[in-house]
Structure formats: structure tokens, C-alpha cells
N, C-alpha and C positions, 0 to 999 in steps of 0.2 A: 365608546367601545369600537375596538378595530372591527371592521367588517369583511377586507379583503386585501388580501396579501398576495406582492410577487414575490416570489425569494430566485434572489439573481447569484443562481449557482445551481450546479448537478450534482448528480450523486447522491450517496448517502445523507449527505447534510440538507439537503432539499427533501429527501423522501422524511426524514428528521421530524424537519417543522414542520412538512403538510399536515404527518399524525398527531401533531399536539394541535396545529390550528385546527383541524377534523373533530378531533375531541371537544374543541372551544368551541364549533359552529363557526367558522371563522371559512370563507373562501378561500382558494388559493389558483395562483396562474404562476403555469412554470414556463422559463426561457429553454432554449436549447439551440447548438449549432446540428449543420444538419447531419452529423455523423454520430449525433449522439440520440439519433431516434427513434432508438431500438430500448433507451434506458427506462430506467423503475420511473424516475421521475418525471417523466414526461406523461406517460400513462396514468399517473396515480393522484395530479391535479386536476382540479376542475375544469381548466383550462390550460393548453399550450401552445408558444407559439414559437416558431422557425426565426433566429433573428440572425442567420449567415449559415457559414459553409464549414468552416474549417478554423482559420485563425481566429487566437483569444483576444485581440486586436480589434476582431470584426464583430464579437458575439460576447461573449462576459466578461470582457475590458471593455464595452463600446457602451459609455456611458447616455449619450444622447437615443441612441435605439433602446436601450434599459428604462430609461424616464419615459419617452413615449411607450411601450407597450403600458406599460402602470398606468397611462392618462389615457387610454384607448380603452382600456379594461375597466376602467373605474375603481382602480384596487385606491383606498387609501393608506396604505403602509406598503414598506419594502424590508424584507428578512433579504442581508448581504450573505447568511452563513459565515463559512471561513473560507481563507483564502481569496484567489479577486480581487474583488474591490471593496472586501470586510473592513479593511484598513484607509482604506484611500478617504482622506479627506472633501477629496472635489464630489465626490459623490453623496457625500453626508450634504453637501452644501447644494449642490442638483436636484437631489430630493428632497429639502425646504422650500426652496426657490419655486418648484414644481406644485407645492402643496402637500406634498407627501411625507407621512411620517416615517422617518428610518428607526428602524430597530437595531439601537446600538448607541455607542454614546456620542456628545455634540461633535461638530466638526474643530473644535479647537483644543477638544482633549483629546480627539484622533492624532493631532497632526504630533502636539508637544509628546504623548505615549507612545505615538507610532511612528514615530523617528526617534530610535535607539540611541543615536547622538542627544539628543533633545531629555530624550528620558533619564538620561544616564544625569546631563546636567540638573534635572527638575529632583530628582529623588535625593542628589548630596547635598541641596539646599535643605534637606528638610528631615538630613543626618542619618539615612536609610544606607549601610555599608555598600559599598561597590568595589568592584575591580578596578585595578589602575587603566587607561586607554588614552588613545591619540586618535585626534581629529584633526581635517584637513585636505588640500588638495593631495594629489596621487604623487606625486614629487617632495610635501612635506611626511608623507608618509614613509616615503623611504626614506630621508634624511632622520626621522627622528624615531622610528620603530623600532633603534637598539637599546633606547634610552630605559625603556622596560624591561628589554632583556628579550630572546628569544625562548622557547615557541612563543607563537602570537598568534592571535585568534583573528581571522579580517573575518568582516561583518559584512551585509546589505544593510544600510542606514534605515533604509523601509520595508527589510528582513520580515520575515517571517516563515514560521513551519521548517527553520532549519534550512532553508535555500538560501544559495549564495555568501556558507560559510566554509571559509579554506583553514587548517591549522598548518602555519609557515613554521618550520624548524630553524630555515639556514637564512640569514640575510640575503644572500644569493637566489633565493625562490622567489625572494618577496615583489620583486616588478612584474614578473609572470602571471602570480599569485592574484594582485592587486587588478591586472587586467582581466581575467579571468572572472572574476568576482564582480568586478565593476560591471563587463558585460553581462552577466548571468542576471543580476540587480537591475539593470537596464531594462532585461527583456520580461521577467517577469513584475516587477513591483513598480518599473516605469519610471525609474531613477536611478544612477549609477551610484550615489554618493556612497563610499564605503566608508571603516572605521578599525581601527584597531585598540583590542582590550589583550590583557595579560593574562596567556594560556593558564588556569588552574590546572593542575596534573591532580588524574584519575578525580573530580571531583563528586557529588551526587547531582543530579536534578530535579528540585523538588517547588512544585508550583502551588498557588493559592488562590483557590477561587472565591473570586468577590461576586456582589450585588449591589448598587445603588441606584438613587431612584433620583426626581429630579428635587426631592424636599430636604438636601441634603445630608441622608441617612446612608449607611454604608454598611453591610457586613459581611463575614467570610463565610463561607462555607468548607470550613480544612483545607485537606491539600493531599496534594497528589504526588507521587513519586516516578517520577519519570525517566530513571537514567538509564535506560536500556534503550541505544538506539545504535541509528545504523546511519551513515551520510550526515551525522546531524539529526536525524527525523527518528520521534519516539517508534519503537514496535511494541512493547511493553509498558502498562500502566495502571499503579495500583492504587488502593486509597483503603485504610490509612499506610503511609508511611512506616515501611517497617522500622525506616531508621530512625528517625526523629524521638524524643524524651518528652515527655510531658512538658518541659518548663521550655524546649527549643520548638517546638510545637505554637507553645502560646505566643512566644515573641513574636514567631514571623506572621501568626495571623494577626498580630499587633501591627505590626510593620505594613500586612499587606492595606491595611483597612489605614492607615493612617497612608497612605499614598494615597492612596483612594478618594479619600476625603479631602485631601490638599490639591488633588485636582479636580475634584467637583464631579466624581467618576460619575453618570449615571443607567448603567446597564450593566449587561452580566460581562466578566470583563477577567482576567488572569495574570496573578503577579508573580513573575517566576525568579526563582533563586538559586543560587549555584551554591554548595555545601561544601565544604571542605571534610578532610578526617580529624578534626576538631570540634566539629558540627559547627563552625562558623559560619552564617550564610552572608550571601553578598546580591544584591540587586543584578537582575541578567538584562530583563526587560519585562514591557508589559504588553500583553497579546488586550486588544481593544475590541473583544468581540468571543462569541462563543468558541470552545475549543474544541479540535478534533475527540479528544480524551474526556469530555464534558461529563459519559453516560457512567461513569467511575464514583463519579462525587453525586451524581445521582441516585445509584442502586444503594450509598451507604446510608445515604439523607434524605430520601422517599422525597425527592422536590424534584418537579419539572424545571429544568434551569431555562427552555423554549418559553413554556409557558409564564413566569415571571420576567422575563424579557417582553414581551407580549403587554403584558401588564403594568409594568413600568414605562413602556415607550405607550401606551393609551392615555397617558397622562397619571398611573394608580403610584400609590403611595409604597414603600414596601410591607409585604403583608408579614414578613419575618421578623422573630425577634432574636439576636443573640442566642438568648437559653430556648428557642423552639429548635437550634440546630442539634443535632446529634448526632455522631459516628455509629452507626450497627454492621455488625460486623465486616468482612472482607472481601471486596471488588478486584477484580482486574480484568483489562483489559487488554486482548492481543490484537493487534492489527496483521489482517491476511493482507498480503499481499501478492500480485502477480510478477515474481523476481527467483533467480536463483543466486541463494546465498553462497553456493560453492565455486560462482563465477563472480564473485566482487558484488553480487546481488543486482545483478542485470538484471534489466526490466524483460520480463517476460509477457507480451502482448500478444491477441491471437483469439481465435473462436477454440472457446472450451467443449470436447465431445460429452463430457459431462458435469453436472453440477449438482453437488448434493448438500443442502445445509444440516449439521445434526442435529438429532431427534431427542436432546437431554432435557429432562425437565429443569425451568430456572433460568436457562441462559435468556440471553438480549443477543440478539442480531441486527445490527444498523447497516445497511445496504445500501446501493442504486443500481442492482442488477438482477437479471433473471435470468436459469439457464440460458437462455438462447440469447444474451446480452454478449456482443465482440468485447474483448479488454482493447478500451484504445489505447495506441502510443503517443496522443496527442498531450493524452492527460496523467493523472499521477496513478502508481502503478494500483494502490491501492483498492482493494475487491472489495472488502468490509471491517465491521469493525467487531468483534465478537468478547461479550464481555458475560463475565459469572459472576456469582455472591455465594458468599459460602460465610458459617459464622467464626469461621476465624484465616489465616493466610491459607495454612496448608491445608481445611477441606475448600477452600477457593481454588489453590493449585490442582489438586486432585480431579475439581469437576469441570477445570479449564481442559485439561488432560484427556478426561474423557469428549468431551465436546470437541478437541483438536482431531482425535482420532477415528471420529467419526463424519469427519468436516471433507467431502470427497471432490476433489476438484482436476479433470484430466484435461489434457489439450494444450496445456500451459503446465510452463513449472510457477511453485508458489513455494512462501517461508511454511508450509505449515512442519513436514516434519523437522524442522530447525527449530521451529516455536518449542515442540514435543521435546526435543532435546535439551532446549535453553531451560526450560521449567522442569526438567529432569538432573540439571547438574547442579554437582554442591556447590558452587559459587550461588546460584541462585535461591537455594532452599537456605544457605550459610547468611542470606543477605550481604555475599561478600560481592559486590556490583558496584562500577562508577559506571560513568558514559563514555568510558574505554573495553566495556565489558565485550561486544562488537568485535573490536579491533582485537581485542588478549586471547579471545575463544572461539572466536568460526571457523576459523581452519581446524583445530580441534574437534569440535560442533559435525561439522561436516565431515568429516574426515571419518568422524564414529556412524552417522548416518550409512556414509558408502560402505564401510565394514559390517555393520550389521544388515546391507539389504544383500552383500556379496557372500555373505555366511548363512542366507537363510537357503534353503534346500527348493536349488530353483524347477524341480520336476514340479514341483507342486503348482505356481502360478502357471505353467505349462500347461499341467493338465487340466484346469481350472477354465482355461481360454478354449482348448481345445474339445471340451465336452459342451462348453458353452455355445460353441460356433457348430458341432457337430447339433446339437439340441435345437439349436434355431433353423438349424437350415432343414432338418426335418420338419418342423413346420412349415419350413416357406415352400417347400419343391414343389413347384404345380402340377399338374396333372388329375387333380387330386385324389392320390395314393393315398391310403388311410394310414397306411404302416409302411413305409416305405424304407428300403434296406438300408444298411450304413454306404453300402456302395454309391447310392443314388446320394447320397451329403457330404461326402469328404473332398468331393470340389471337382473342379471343371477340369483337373490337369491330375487325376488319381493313377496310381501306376502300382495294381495290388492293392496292398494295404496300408501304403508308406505313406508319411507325410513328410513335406519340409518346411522347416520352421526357421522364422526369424528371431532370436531371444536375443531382448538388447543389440549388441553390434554380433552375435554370431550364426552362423545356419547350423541348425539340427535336425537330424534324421530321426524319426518320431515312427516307429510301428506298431501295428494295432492288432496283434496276433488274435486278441480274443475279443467277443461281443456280445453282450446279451440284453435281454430287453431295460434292464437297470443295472446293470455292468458293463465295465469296460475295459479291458487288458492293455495298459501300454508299456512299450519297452524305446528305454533312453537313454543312452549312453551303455547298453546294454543289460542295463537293469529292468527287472521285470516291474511294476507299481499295481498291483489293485487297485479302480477307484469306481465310486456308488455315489451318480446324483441323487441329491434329498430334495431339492426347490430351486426353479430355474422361474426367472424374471427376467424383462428385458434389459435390465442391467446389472445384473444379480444373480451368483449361482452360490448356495449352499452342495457343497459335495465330500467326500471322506475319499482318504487316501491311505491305503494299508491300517486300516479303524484307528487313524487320527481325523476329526473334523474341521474342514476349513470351511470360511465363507469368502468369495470373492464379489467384486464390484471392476464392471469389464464394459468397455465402449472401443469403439475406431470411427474413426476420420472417414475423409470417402476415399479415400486411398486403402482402406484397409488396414492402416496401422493402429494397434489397439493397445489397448493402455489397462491394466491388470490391477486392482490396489490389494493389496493382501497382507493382514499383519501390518500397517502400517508402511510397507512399501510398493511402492508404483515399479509396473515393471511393463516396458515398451514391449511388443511381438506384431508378430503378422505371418499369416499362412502365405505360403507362397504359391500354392496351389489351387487359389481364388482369385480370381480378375478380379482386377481393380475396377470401381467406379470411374474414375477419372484419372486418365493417361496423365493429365496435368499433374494433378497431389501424388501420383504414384513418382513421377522424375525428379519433385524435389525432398524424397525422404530425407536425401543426406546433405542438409545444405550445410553451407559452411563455407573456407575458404582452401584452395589448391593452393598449388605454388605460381601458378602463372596468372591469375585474376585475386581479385577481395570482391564478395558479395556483401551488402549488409546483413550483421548479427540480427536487424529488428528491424519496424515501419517505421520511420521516423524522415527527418528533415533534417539534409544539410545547412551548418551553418557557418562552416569555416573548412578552406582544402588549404595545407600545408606544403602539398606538391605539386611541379608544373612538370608536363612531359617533356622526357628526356633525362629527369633530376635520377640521380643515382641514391641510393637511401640504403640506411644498414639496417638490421634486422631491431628492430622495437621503434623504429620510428616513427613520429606521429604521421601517418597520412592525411585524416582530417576531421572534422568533430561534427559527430551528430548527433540532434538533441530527441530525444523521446523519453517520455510519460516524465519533462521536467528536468529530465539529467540528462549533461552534456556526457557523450560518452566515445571516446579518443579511440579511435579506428587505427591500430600502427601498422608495420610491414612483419608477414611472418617470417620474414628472410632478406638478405642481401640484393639488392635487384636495380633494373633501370626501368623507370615510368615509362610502360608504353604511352597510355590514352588516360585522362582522366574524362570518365564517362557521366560528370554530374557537373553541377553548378551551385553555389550558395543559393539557399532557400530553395533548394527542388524537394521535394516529399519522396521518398523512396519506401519499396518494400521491403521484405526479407530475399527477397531473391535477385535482387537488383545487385548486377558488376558495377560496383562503382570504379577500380580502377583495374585497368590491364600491367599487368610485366613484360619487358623482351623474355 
């Protein structure tokens, strides 16, 4: 029996395991770099310990500081999670060598399954359909990449979670393409080697979770429908497959379990497949290790997939049998993310003024953060993972829905009201989706978001802030005034009874002709409003507007800018009649870029400048590539210009308000 576990990973997938080995009696010691000290998981282990600063180099790629904490600790087992070094061979191999047992399978069906090159050959031996592809150096790859035809899919050879895949259209992309790819494979999987396979147009995604043990028994547990995504990387994940028939169902869990077995699989483990509009399916690759989407095939099949992992790397036999599986009814899963979908889905990093998870009975929230957790840019942008059961798709959909809209998160933009929209449109209820769904409907998606929050009647989030801030600040006024007039709370810079407001990008003149002890007169845009608080919270105000009832959910920054959620949209203000907390947060309300400097969009780290000073550049030019939370993101010129200064270096870590380059 396992008695003590590291699991060398953060976040959600660490706070994961602790709860199932918590439930097992099972210890746990969690790793951490030191900017991630403030996370769920660090707090939520028996023990933790500091093993660097910053780089994944230094801290959860650093395999020899990994194996000594586990032999300093006494843990005998190591939980990889995903991503890392879930895949990496050398570490399955470090941790026998060491004495330690790895939870996951041996190191020589990591390497042949976790090199997609390797996989791809291992599975037509043994008549498992695949897509056509080319292997090779970066030179054979461009001499013989027509031979399949354009698009073309390039790969990371030791890929996974979707990094490090580009679709090439034009032959002419393809050397860029290839570099790109190869460096991106370098930095995170620690090997350059790429691959090209034959684009499927609009296909599905649909994966199969295995189990096997080391007595060589194997079986599936369904599968999961994954083609909603974004970069490559699922958002969306449901189980059972809405698409799949009964008899294309059974083959692939045929298919998956007979891979399985031809490699001697023995832990929990995923065989995914690309579907065609035939429902032909084709071999994609095999993830050698638990999946982000794992808790889907869990809530249908009442099985801890942690805990039978656990149990088969202790030496245990499988305790499943085929007919003990069974589908009950309908899972899915949204991944929140900290991004906004209406800018290409930039990573949105940053301290949140608020955090609210909802309050619906039924759901699963899988974390590694807690209000006062930073979103770093170091790492992936992902916040949690939030998943429902309902007994069939659409009361699943329905109580996803309500769960999204009650999911409050300020300070950062996040996919949630996109999640809300995506599971609101007839492509999605229609099951009409590939993994071009993304790419066909966000503009769309978004587009109706901004219409519907530009058409909601914005006196109301107005007044909503503005009774809020007047109701609080009557409590705070010192002196201690029992009852103290509206004059004494409308702020430090009052003139009458006016106020000025910041709504979104404009200023509003806000007056307050009338007042009484639970009323409030205001007039905006010359309209008159009645409004009557009902229950005021520190981040909460129930109030009625002309006897319509709203509720808001309301926070700021220490600058003062506050963040309104109402009805499902967020709406930015600030009085302007209250001093700020800090001179600092109040000078970079509007950051962004002029025309004579570029600041960075986010925190992250140079890793490539395209410009030397003096170079002359036209408007979309790349300036230079900075990598945060995992994705490289191409910084260009918003105009015609001549490089003053470049103000960075490769490998500097920058903020959001950092000039990285000057213009004459």
C-alpha cells in the first residue's frame, strides 16, 4: 500500500490527487516555484516544499531536485499529473532507479505512446486506422509535405495538451511554420522533433479512456467528446458522445483497449481519435497519463480514475470488470479560463478584485486557486475546471448554464460569458460542432455578447455601483456619526449634489436631486430613475429601479476601478470624485499602446525581437514574440514607423506596463 505521495505539478491536478489520496489515508508533499506560493495546492498538502523561483527548467522540469524532495520526504510514490514531465520518460526511469514508484505507466510504453511519431507507427501495425503523415528532418519535411496535399497539420513529436500544433495552408508557410513549432516543442516538451499528418477538415474529437494494470488486463471506460476547442486545447467536454451510434461507440472502445493491450498499457491512460462526417474514426495519439477532462468519465461512471491509478501503480490487480462499467447519464465539462475570446483569446493574467464560485447544487469544481490566488503568466491560463451531470444532454446543458452565470470572477477578463453563449447556440444544442467550431463562431459568439451588454439599459449597473459606494461609505465615515448625511459620503471632491462617473471608456454627469432614508433620486442623461436598496453586502447589492428588481455583484481595485456584474455582464466604472488608493494603479487605468511607444498587452517573457533600432517597419509588423501562460504571442507595430530604442532583451520577464519598444 502506497503510503506517501509527491505529485510533481500545481494547480488543479495536484489539489486533484491530494483529495482522493486524503480520502485513501495516503500522505501527500507538494512541490512549488516560488511565485506560486500563494496556490491551493501548496496549502492543501501535508507538506510543501520551495524548489526554485520562476523557470520550469528550474522547478517542474528539474528532474533531479523532483527525485530528491520524494527521498528527503520519504514519500514512496510520485503522482506526475498532466502535463510536465506526465510524459517524459526519463523521469519514469529516475523514479525506479530512485526506488520510487511512479504512478503511470512503464517508461518504455511512455516513450513508444508518447512520441506521436512512434505511436502513429506502433498502432498501423496492429491495423488501428490512422491519418496519412510524414516524418523527418525539417528539410525532408519541406521537400515532401505536398505529397499529402495541403492543409497540413505540424505536430510536437512529444506534443501534448494541444501545444505546439500549427495548421499550414500554403506551402509557402511551411518553413516558418516548421520553425515555430519546433521551437515551441523545444521549450516546453524538451525536444524539437516535429511531424506532419493530413489536415482532416471540420473533423470531431472524440477520446477513450482506458485502465490497465500490470496483470495484463485492460479496459475502457467510454469516451468523451471533445471537439470544442480553441488553439488546439479542449474548452468543452462531454461524455457520452452525442455523436457516436451505438455500434461506432463499440468499435473504438474496441480499438482503444486493443492498443492498450498491444502495448502492455498499465495505468489510466487515453486513446484519442479524430472522426470524420462518416463517423470514420482514425488514430490521433495516445495521452500516457491522466487527463485534464478526466472528471467527465468520472461523474457518468461513479469511478475515481486517481484512485484506481493509485491502486494499480501499488502493485493491485484491476478491480473492474467490463460489465461493472456503465454510462448514467450526462457530463460536461467547461474549462474557465483566464483569456478574452474577443481578442484571439489572450491570456488574461492579473490579481482578481473578486472571486466567486457558484452556489448550484450537483456541480464538481476542480481548482488550484483561491480568491486572493494572482493568475500567473508564467503558467497556463487556465482558472478551473467546472463540470455538471444532469440525466440527460440538455438538463446537463441547462445546469451548466446556470452554474456559468452565477460563476463571478472581476480583475481579469475570462471565457465565461462565451462559455454562456457557446452552450446557448443552435450549433451546440444541434450537435452541429467539429474542432473548427472556434474558428467558424467566436466572432459571431462575441460579437452577440457585446450587443447584448450595449443594449442592456446601462443607468441601471450605474445606479447599482453608485448606491453601493454611497451605502458603504456611510459606514466607513469616521467620526462616529450615527446617521450621517448623503453629503458627508459622496466623496472628497463633491460640488452640490453632482457626481462624475466613469462608465466604461465615457464620463457621466450623475445628479442626485432627491434622498431619503431608503431612497434615492437620480437623474442621467437627463432622465429621472427611482431606486430602493433592499440588501447591501460587501460585494453585493440587491436594489429596484422604477419597481424593476436587480441584483448586482460589485468590487475595485485599489485605484478605484470597479467592476459591476449584472444580468450576466460586467461593466467597468469609477467615481471620480474619490481619491484613489494608489497614485500608481490610478496612472495605468488605460494601458495600452500610443503611437510613439508599445507597452506589453501582459507579464510575460521575451523570447524573440524581430527589430533593431533604426529599422523602419510597416503597420502589422512583427516586432517580437512574447511567451505567457504557454503561448507565444506576436507583439507587431500599430503603424508605419522608425525604431527608436528597443527597450528589452530575449529572456527578460516584463510586465504589463513595461515599453518594450520606442518610435521616432
Amino acid at each position: 500500500m502506497i503510503q506517501k505521495i509527491l505529485i510533481a505539478n500545481r494547480g488543479e491536478i495536484a489539489v486533484r490527487v491530494m483529495r482522493t489520496a486524503r480520502k485513501l489515508g495516503i500522505k501527500t508533499v507538494a512541490i512549488y516555484s516560488q511565485i506560486d506560493a500563494d496556490s491551493l495546492h501548496v496549502t492543501m498538502a501535508d507538506e510543501a516544499w520551495c524548489i526554485g523561483e520562476v523557470e520550469l527548467g528550474d522547478t517542474y522540469l528539474n528532474i533531479p531536485k523532483i527525485i530528491a524532495v520524494a527521498i528527503q520526504t520519504g514519500c514512496d510514490a510520485i503522482h506526475p499529473g498532466y502535463g510536465f514531465l506526465a510524459e517524459n520518460p526519463l523521469f519514469v526511469t529516475a523514479c525506479l532507479e530512485a526506488g520510487i514508484i511512479f504512478i503511470g505507466p512503464g517508461p518504455e510504453v511512455m516513450r513508444i505512446m508518447g512520441n506521436k511519431i512512434e505511436a502513429r507507427a506502433f498502432v498501423k501495425k496492429i491495423n488501428i486506422p490512422i491519418t496519412e503523415g510524414i516524418t523527418g528532418t525539417r528539410e525532408e519535411l519541406e521537400k515532401t509535405a505536398h505529397l499529402i496535399g495541403f492543409p497540413v497539420l505540424l505536430k510536437a513529436a512529444a506534443g501534448g495538451g494541444g501545444k505546439g500544433m500549427r495548421i499550414v495552408f500554403e506551402e509557402s508557410e511551411l518553413a516558418e511554420a516548421i520553425e515555430a513549432t519546433s521551437r515551441q516543442a523545444k521549450a516546453y516538451f524538451g525536444d524539437e522533433t516535429v511531424y506532419i499528418e493530413k489536415f482532416i477538415e471540420d473533423p470531431r474529437h472524440i477520446e477513450v479512456q482506458i485502465l490497465g494494470d500490470n496483470f495484463g488486463n485492460v479496459i475502457h471506460l467510454y469516451e468523451r467528446e471533445c471537439s470544442i476547442q480553441r488553439r488546439y486545447q479542449k474548452i468543452i467536454e462531454e461524455s457520452p458522445s452525442p455523436t457516436l451510434t451505438p455500434e461506432v461507440r463499440y468499435k473504438m472502445g474496441e480499438a482503444a483497449v486493443a492498443i492498450g493491450k498491444a502495448i502492455g498499457y498499465n495505468n489510466a491512460g487515453t486513446i484519442e481519435f479524430l472522426v470524420d462526417k462518416a463517423l470514420n474514426f482514425y488514430f490521433l495519439e495516445m495521452n500516457t497519463r491522466i487527463q485534464v477532462e478526466h472528471p467527465v468519465t468520472e461523474m457518468i461512471t461513479g469511478i475515481d480514475l486517481v484512485e484506481e491509478q493509485i491502486h494499480v501503480a501499488g502493485g493491485g490487480s484491476l478491480r473492474l470488470q467490463p460489465g461493472d462499467i456503465h454510462q448514467h447519464g450526462h457530463a460536461i465539462e467547461c474549462r474557465i479560463y483566464a483569456e478574452d475570446p474577443a481578442s484571439n483569446f489572450q491570456p488574461s493574467p492579473g490579481k482578481m478584485t473578486l472571486y466567486k464560485e457558484p452556489e448550484v447544487p450537483g456541480i464538481r469544481i476542480d481548482t488550484g486557486i483561491t480568491a486572493t490566488t494572482e493568475i500567473k503568466s508564467s503558467f497556463d491560463p487556465m482558472i478551473c475546471k467546472l463540470v455538471v451531470w444532469g440525466k440527460d444532454r440538455h438538463e446537463a446543458t441547462q445546469t451548466m448554464l446556470l452554474a456559468l452565470g452565477d460563476y463571478i470572477i472581476h480583475g481579469i477578463s475570462t471565457n465565461i460569458a462565451y462559455l454562456v453563449k457557446l452552450l446557448q447556440s443552435e450549433a451546440f444544442k444541434s450537435n452541429s460542432i467539429s474542432t473548427k467550431f472556434c474558428d467558424d463562431y467566436t466572432a459571431a459568439l462575441t460579437g452577440e455578447i457585446i450587443d447584448n451588454k450595449n443594449q442592456f439599459p446601462a443607468h441601471v449597473p450605474m445606479i447599482g455601483y453608485l448606491i453601493f459606494t454611497l451605502k458603504r461609505n456611510l459606514k466607513t465615515i469616521p467620526g462616529g456619526c450615527e446617521r450621517p448625511s448623503l453629503w458627508e459620503s459622496i466623496g472628497y471632491w463633491r460640488n452640490l449634489m453632482n457626481l462624475k462617473l466613469q462608465f466604461e471608456e465615457e464620463d457621466i454627469a450623475v445628479t442626485i436631486p432627491g434622498y431619503g432614508e431608503n431612497h434615492y433620486v437620480f437623474q442621467i442623461h437627463g432622465i429621472e430613475y427611482h431606486a430602493v436598496p433592499l440588501s447591501f453586502s460587501p460585494n453585493r447589492i440587491d436594489f429596484m429601479v422604477d419597481h424593476h428588481h436587480y441584483f448586482a455583484w460589485i468590487s475595485e481595485n485599489a485605484g478605484n476601478q470597479a467592476y459591476v456584474s449584472i444580468s450576466g455582464h460586467i461593466f467597468r466604472m469609477k467615481r471620480h470624485d474619490i481619491l484613489t488608493e494608489s497614485v500608481f494603479a490610478s496612472g495605468f487605468d488605460n494601458q495600452g499602446n500610443d503611437s510613439s511607444h508599445i507597452t506589453s498587452p501582459m507579464p510575460g517573457k521575451v523570447i524573440r525581437i524581430h527589430v533593431t533600432e533604426g529599422e523602419h517597419v510597416e503597420k502589422g509588423s512583427l516586432l517580437l514574440i512574447l511567451e505567457a501562460m504557454k503561448m507565444e504571442n506576436m507583439i507587431v507595430s500599430p503603424r508605419e514607423a522608425v525604431v527608436r530604442s528597443v527597450n528589452v532583451a530575449v529572456n527578460d520577464r516584463v510586465e504589463s506596463s513595461t515599453v518594450l519598444i520606442e518610435f521616432e
